[in-house]
N, C-alpha and C positions, 0 to 999 in steps of 0.2 A: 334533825332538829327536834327538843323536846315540848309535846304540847303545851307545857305550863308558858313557854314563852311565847306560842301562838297565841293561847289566851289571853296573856299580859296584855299584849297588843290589840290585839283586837277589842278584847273590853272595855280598856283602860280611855280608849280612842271614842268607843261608844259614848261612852261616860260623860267625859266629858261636854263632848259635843251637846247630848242630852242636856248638860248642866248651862250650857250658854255661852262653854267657854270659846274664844276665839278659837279657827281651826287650824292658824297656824299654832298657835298654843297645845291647842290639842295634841296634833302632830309630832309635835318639840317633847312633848310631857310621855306621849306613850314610847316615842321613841328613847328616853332616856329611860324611862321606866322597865321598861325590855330590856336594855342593856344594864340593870342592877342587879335584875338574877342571871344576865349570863356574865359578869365580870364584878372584881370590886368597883367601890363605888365612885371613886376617884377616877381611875381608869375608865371608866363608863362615860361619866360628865367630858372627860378631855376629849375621847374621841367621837361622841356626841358634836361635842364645840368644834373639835377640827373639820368634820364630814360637813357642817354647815360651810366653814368659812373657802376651804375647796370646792364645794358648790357651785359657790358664787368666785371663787375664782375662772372666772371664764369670757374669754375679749366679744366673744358673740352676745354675752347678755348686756352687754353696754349697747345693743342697741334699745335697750326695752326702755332705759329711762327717756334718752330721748326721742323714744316716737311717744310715750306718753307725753312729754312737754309740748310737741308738735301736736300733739291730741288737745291739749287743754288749751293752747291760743287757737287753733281750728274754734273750738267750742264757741268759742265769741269772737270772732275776728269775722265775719259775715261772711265764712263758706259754707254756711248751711242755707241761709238763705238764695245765695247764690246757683245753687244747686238746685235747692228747690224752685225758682224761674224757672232754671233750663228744664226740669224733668217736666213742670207743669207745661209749658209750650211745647213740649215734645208729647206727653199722652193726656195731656187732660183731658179731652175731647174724647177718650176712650169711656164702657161702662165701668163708672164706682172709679172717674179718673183722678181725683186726690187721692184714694188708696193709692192709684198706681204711682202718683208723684212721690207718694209718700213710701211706697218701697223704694223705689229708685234709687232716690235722693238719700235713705241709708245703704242700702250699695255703694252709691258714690260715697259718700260721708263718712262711713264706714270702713269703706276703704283705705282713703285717704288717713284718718286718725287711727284705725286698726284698734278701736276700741267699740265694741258693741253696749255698753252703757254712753259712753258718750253721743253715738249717733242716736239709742231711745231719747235720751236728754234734749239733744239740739234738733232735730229732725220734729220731734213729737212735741217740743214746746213749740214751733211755728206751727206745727202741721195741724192739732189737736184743736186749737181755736177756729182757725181756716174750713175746719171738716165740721165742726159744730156750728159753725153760721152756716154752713149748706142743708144741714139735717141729716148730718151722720150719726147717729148714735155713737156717743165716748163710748161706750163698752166694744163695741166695732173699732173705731180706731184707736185704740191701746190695743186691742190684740194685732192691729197690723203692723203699729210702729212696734211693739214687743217681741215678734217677729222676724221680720225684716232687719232691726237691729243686729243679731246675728250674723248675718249673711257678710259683714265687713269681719270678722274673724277667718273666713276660710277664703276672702279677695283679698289678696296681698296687697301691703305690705301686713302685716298681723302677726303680733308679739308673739301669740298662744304657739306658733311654727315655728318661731326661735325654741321658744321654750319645748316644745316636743324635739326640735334638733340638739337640744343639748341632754332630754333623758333621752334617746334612740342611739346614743354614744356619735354621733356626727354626721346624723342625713345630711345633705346638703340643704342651704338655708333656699339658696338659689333655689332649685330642683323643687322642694315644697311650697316655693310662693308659685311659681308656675302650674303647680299642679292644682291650685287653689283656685284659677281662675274659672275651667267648665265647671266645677262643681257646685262655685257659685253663684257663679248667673243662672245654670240651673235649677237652684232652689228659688232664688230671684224670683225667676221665671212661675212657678208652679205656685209661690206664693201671690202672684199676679191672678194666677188663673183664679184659686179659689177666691179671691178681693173678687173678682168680676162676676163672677155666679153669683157669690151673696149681691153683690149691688145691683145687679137685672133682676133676682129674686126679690127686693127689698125696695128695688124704685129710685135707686140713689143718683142723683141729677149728675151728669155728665158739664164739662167745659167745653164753652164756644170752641174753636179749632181758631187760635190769635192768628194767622197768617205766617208765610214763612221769614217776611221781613223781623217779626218779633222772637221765631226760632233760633235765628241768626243772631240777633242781638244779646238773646238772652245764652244764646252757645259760645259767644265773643266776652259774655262778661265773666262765664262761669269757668272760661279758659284757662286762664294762670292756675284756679286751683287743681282743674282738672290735669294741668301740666305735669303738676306733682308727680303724678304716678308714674306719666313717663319718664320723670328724669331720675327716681328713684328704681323703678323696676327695668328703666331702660341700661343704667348705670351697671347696673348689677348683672343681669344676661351680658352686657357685653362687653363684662371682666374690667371696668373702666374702677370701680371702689366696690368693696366688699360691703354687707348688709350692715356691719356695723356703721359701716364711716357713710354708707347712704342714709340711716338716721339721723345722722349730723346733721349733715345740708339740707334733710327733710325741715330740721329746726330751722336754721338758717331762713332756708325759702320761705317755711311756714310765718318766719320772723317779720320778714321785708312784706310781705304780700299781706299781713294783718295789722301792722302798724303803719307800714310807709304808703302802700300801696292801695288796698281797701280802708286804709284810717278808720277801722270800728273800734279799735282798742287804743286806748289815750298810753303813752308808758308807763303814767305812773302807775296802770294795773298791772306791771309786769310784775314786782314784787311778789303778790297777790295769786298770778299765775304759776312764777317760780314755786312759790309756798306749795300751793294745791298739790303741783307736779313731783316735789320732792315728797310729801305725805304719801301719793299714791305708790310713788317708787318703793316706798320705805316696807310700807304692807303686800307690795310683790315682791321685794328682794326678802322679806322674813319669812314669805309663805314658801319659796326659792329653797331659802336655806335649811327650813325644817324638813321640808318635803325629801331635799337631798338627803339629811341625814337618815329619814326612817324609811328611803330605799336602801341604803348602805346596810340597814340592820337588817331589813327583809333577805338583803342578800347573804351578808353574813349569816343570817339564819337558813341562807337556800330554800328560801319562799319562794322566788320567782320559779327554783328547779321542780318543787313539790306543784305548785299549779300548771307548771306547761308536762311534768308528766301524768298528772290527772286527767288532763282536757283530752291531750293525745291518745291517754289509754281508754279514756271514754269512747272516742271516736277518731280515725283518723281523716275521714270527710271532710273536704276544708270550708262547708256549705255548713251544717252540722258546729263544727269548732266556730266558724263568724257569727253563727245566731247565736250560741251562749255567751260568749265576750262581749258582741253588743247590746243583748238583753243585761248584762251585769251592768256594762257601763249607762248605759241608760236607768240603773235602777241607783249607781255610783252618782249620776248628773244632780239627781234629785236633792242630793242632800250634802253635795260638796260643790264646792268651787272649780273651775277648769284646771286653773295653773296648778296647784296642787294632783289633783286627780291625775293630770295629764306623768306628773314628775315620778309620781306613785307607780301608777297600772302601766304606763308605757314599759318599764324595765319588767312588767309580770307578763304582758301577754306580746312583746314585740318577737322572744324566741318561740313562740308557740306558733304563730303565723308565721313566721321566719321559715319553720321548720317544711311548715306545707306550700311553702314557695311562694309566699304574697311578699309582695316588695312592701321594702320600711316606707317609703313614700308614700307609695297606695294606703298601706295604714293608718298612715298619721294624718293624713285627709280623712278617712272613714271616722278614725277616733275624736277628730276636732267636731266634726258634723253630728256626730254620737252626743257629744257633751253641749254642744250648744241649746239640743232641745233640753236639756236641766236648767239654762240657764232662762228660761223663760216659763220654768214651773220650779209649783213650791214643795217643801217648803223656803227654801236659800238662792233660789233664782231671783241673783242680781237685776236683772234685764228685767224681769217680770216687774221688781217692787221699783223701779225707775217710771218704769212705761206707766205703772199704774198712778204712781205718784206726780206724772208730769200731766196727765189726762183728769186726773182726781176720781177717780172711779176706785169703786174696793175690789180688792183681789176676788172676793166670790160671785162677781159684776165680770169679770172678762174669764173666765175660768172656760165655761161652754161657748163664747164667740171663738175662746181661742183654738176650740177642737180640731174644727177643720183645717185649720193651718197646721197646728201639729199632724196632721195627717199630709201635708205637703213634704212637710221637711223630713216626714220619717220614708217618704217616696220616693223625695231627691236621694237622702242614703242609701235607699234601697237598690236605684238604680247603682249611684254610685259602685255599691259594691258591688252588684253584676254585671260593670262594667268595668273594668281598671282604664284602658284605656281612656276613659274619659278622663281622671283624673294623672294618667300616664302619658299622654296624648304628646305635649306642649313641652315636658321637661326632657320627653327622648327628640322632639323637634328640634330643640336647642343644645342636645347633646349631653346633658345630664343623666 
């Protein structure tokens, strides 16, 4: 490959960005701009447009529209509240326990819609008032709910593991939502503990302990939606419908159980719903498709071959080779989007770890956990301008609350990676 088309690329891509443009634009523009000095310019543009619309030809990514639609009736359909009962009856009584209802409950939330803006949104516009009538400091919980959010991208069911299944050339979909689960109760977990320090530290009022009658009640209400995940994740392990077609009936059930069942949503908002859902589709299948074509050029360029013989000639240590791919991708988080990022660097650094014998699975957990912390810093953390936005607080107000949890979540990776089995554990259980 010759440098002038590295630079094309990479400059042109900077530039952009810098100028404000959209990054799937961005994406789209350097990838065809790369391909004008290595082809004419006709023949550039066509195979530009064909690498996107192959892309996106793929029956796995039909399930992304509809867990997004499933994602936006959850939004308002009262499973966040719902949730949030059950978690508060379950730890409020713990120290600094609305943080802990308020991880939880995006856990669950989280999970359930597999959208980590969605759960800052709905989780932190109940949570954020509730914890400010106690005397929480908003800068405190916007870093928890912006946080915590997160954690439903790596608990299945979560679009971002389709989408890494489809750059990895065909992990199983299966195999990576399973693998997803210690990984993220564990951050859960560890985003709990630091919530609890600071609220012992800070004096932050704990909840009565309601009784277990109200436990019960409040686990009997929050049941249908918490069903979800069984019938979707249970569907799927036991080869009953593929992850696509559990998308479906995710809409389905999400349908019945928010219009018919919980009645918080009247129909005529479905429109309304519809709309939103198709918007957001439309700026994941664009970002999908540019991102596919300017791997196609990276590869036709043998970018991905130039970087995995670099790394490897650097060092062939496989300790060594995961600090500098995840120091990249963490410096990658910062200033790009996941879906993108994941469609990109997956095809650059999946033969490099390939080679020193780390399974595509194990990777694509460490990768997703890598990018989530960008998604909760600036400057282009989604998650972050949500969280800050539903709490009302300015981003250089939750900057330093949020340190120490980023010190959780780069823990939980940490382990992760010095563990495989943890995120290996559940998918060789079930024969994956």
């Amino acid at each position: 490959m010759e440098f002038v088309d590295v630079f094309i690329l990479l400059i042109s891509f900077v530039v952009l960005l810098v100028l404000g443009v959209p990054i799937a634009f961005s994406i789209g523009v350097s990838a065809l701009l790369t391909m004008f000095f290595s082809m004419d310019s006709i023949p550039a543009a066509t195979t530009i447009a064909q690498r996107m619309a192959t892309g996106l030809d793929s029956f796995g990514l039909l399930a992304i529209p509809f867990f997004i639609l499933a994602g936006q009736m959850m939004n308002s359909g009262g499973i966040a509240s719902r949730l949030i009962r059950f978690a508060k009856a379950l730890v409020g009584m713990m120290p600094g326990g609305l943080a802990f209802v308020n991880i939880i409950s995006s856990m669950f939330f989280g999970a359930i819609s597999g959208s980590a803006v969605a759960a800052a949104s709905a989780i932190g516009g109940i949570m954020t008032p509730k914890m400010r009538e106690e005397g929480y400091d908003d800068s405190y919980s916007a870093a928890v709910n912006i946080t915590s959010a997160t954690t439903g991208l790596i608990i299945p069911p979560s679009n971002i593991l389709i989408v890494y299944s489809l750059a990895s050339g065909g992990a199983s979909i299966a195999a990576l939502f399973l693998a997803g689960y210690l990984p993220g109760i564990l951050m859960g977990a560890l985003l709990m503990f630091v919530a609890a320090v600071i609220a012992m530290r800070k004096k932050y009022p704990t909840e009565p302990f309601v009784g277990l009658t109200e436990v019960g009640a409040a686990f009997l209400d929050a049941l249908p939606s918490i069903l979800l995940l069984v019938i979707v994740m249970g569907g799927i392990i036991g080869g009953v419908f593929t992850a696509t077609e559990a998308s479906a009936i995710a809409v389905l059930y999400t349908f019945v159980l928010s219009f018919f069942i919980y009645r918080e949503i009247p129909l005529s908002k479905l429109k309304t719903i519809l709309v939103d859902s198709s918007v957001t589709t439309s700026i994941v299948t664009l970002l999908i498709g540019t991102s596919m074509s300017i791997s196609w050029v990276m590869s036709y360029q043998n970018i991905p071959q130039m970087v995995s013989e670099a790394l490897l000639g650097l060092s062939n240590n496989v300790v060594v080779v995961l600090i500098i791919i995840n120091l990249l991708l963490l410096i990658v988080g910062t200033f790009m989007d996941m879906t993108p990022a994941v469609l990109i660097f997956t095809p650059i650094f999946l033969p490099v770890v390939t080679a020193l014998g780390i399974d595509p699975i194990h990777f694509g957990i460490i990768m997703v956990m890598n990018l989530c912390v960008g998604l909760t810093t600036p400057p282009v953390g989604s998650v972050l301008f949500v969280g800050c936005g539903v709490a009302n607080v300015p981003i250089t107000k939750v900057i330093r609350p949020l340190l120490p949890f980023y010190a959780a979540m780069i823990a939980a990776l940490i382990f992760t990676i010095a563990v495989p089995e943890l995120s290996l554990w559940l998918p060789k259980l079930f024969g994956y």
